[in-house]
C-alpha positions, 0 to 999 in steps of 0.5 A: 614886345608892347603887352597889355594886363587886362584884370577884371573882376565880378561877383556874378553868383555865390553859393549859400550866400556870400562865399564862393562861386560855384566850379560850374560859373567858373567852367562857364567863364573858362568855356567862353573865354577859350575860342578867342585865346590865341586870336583875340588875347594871347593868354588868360588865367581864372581865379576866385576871392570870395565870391568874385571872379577875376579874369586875367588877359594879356593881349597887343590892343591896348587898354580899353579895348571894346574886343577885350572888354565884351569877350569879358563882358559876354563871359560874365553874362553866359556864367550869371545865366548859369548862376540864375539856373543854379539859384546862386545868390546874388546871380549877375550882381556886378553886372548893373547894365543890361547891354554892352556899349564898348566899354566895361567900365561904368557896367560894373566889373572892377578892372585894372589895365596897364600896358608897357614894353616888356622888360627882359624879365617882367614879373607883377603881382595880381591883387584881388579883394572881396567885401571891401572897396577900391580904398582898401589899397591905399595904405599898402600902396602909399607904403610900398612906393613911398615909405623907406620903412617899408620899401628899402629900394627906396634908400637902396636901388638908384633906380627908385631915388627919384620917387613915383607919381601918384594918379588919385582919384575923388570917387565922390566926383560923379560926373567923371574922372576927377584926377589929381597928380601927386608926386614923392616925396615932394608932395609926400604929405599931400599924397597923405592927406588925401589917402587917409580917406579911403572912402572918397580918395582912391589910388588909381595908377602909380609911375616910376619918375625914373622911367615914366612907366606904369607901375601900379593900376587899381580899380575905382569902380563904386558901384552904389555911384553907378547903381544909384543905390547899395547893390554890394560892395566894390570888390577891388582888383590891382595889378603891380610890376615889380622889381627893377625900378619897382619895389621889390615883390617882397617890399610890395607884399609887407604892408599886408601884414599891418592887416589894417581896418578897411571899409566892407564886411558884413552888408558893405557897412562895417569896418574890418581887418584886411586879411590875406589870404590864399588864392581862391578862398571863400569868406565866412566870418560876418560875410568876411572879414575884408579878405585880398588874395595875390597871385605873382607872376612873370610874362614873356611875349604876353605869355603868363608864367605859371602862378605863385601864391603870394600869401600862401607861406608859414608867415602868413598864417600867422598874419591870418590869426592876428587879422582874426583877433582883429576882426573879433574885437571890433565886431564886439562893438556891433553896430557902435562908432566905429564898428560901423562905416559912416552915415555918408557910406551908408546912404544907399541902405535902409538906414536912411529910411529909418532915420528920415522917419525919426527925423520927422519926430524929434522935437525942439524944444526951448 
């Protein structure tokens, strides 16, 4: 059977701030989406990363669908109308349109969308972030599909010996979808050259060279790009396949542990720790720290397995307290260097006003 994943993700209201949706935003969501189960997708599943909402559809319609996209665009609108009731903050943050025009992309939602044949068993993972951007993963990508050290499919299945190929994405490049095609290891160093600037070049979609098929699709969405000034931070969403010609999901999982530094915390103007974290948890710490939740699952004739928390296990705890030193540490430095993202990042805050107005009072002097 030919099925579609259809992610999307918006924070569209929070309670006391940065921290989590409200249960009434979610029910809102659920009670919108519920009459077309069935009919216009054939199953879906909620969950929450922050204060971010992330919906989860499985239909036959393929990707960029206009009937997919507006039931989630509707379900979005009906929750930040609860949100506005409620005074939740942030109420209708991501949702920088005020009307649908058949495609959610560009409104402000991040979305992930793949469709393929399904194998006899086809399990992905669901990755969710929240105070952090789409470049957030690079580095556990550019790991999992091209780094033996991490992916032992690589030296050990014959199904991935050929490599994959990388869509990367300039998201500085405004007046369209600027792509370029990269494959490993061939082009290994390229591929590195690029995604060591998470802020401007960002993983869009991963294929199998074995097979051709989809692998691996993330959002792009920078929404200081669509908004034309600083609303939030992007709040990524990534869907991978796993197993078969796909890294293993434990191969997929182990980057996470490196719990590197990624652009977001506090206002989106800071660099902190990604940390894994369980399903539907909240952020705290400085609006933070950058936190990525992952939810595996199978799906047969578009019918969704019950899930599995990928980071809810021992191990992680562990991971989780190395991520909170971290982000201790470097929150020590404040506003210095690299505590704080570049001048570039930071052009949609009040920051650029501050400096304009001491630009016009320097002196040059001979």
């Amino acid at each position: 059977m030919r099925v579609t994943l259809t992610a999307i993700k918006a924070d569209i209201g929070s309670i006391g701030g940065h921290i989590r949706p409200s249960v009434s935003l979610l029910k809102e969501v659920e009670r919108s989406l519920q009459p077309h189960l069935g009919s216009d997708f054939i199953d879906f599943r909620l969950s929450y990363t922050g204060d971010d909402i992330a919906i989860l559809m499985t239909h036959t319609h393929g990707t960029d669908n206009p009937l997919i996209h507006q039931i989630a665009w509707d379900a979005f609108k009906a929750a930040a109308d609860v949100a506005k009731k409620e005074g939740l903050y942030g109420a209708g943050q991501d949702l920088l349109k005020d009307a649908f025009s058949g495609n959610i992309r560009g409104l402000g939602p991040g979305i992930a969308e793949m469709e393929f044949e399904e194998r006899k068993s086809e399990p992905f993972l669901l990755f969710a972030a929240d105070k952090t951007d789409p470049g957030a993963f690079n580095l556990p990508l550019y790991l999992a599909f091209c780094d033996p050290m991490y992916c032992s499919g690589l030296l050990l299945s014959p199904n991935m010996f050929k490599g994959f190929k990388f869509e990367i994405m300039d998201v500085s490049y405004t007046e369209g979808d600027k792509v370029i095609a990269l494959v490993a290891p061939e082009e290994l160093y390229d591929i590195a050259a690029l995604l060591r600037d998470p802020e401007r070049y960002v993983i869009k979609a991963v294929y199998s060279r074995t097979t051709g098929e989809i692998a691996a699709v993330a959002s792009t969405t920078r929404l200081h790009n669509i908004a034309g000034k600083y609303v939030g931070k992007d709040d990524p969403i990534l869907l991978v396949r796993a197993q078969g010609s796909f890294p293993a999901t434990g191969e997929i999982l182990e980057p996470y542990a490196l719990v590197p530094y990624v652009g977001g915390f506090m206002r989106g103007s800071h660099q902190g720790p990604l940390m894994p974290v369980k399903r539907n948890s909240s952020v705290s710490f400085f609006d933070g720290p950058p936190i990525v939740s992952c939810t595996a699952y199978c799906v047969k004739e578009g019918k969704l397995s019950e899930e599995a928390d990928a980071f809810d296990h021992p191990f992680w705890d562990y991971v989780r307290e190395i991520a909170s030193k971290k982000a201790i540490e470097l929150r020590r430095q404040g506003f210095y260097g690299n505590a704080m993202l570049p001048y570039g990042e930071l052009e949609y805050g009040g920051i650029v006003e501050r400096l304009k107005a001491l630009e016009g009072k320097f002196e040059i002097r001979h």
